[in-house]
C-alpha positions, 0 to 999 in steps of 0.5 A, spaced: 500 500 500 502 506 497 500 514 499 502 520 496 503 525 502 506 531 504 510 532 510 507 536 515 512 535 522 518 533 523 519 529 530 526 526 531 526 519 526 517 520 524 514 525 520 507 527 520 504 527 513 498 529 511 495 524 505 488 525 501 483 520 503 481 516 498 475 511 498 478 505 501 480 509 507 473 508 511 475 500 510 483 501 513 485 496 517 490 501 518 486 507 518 488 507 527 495 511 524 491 516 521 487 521 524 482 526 520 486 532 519 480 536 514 475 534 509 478 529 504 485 529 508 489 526 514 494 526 518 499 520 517 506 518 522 512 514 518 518 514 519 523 519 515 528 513 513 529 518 506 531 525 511 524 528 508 524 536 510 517 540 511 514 541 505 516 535 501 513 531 497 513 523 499 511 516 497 509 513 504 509 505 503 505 500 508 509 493 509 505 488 507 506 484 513 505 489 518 498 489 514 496 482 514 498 482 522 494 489 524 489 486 520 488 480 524 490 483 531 484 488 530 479 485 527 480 477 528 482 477 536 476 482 538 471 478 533 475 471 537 474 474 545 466 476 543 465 469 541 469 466 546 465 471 551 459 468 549 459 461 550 463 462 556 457 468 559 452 462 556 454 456 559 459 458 566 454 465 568 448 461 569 450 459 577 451 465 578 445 469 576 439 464 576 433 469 574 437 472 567 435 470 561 441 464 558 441 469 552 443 476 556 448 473 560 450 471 553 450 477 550 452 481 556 459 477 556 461 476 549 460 484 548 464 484 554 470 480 553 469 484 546 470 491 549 476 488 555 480 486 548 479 492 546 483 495 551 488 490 553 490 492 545 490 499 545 494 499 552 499 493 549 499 498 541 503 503 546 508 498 547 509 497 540 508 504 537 516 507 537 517 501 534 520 503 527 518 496 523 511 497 524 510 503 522 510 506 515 515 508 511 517 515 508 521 511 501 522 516 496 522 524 496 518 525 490 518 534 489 522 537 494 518 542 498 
């Protein structure tokens, strides 16, 4: 995956970058590394391995692994735990709340387990964040600003 962008900040080994967003951004696994900017623009963080400057033109390239591998940690953990969540709250909740509907506890404890995921994942993206391999990579200068 490929955006053409222009450097907006520099911070240390990252530049912000802000990119026009295109239609397949509402579908993004990665669309968590940028934030709305303005209409049809964002702001994306990469690492500068090119020495952009402010003002720069830049080809910004996604891993394919890394990719693959937040797609499966945001949509594929989250979808696992709602499940687990509610056939555990099904059969394990029961005892403990005789007068709740089965269906209830279920769902209860599904989107539960759904939610406490999505947490531990932020908590734990916090650790991985200031590492430079997952994250874009500014490749070329493309016009210098």
């Amino acid at each position: 995956m490929e955006e053409i962008g222009v450097v907006k900040e520099i911070n240390g080994i990252k530049a912000l970058i802000i990119v026009r967003k295109k239609g397949t951004c509402d579908s993004c696994s990665g669309s968590s590394l940028c934030e709305t900017f303005g209409v049809g623009e964002a702001i994306m963080e990469a690492f500068n391995k090119v020495d952009a400057r402010v003002g720069d033109t830049v080809k910004v390239v996604f891993r394919e692994s890394t990719y693959l591998k937040g797609t499966i940690i945001v949509y594929g953990i989250p979808s696992l735990m709602l499940l687990l969540g509610a056939m555990l709250g099904k059969e394990y909740l029961k005892p403990f709340f005789p007068a709740a509907d089965p269906e209830l506890l279920s769902a209860a404890a599904g989107f539960g387990l759904f939610a406490f995921t999505f947490l531990v994942l932020k908590l734990w993206s916090k650790v991985f964040e200031p590492r430079k391999e997952y994250m874009p990579i500014i490749e070329e200068i493309i016009n210098r600003g």
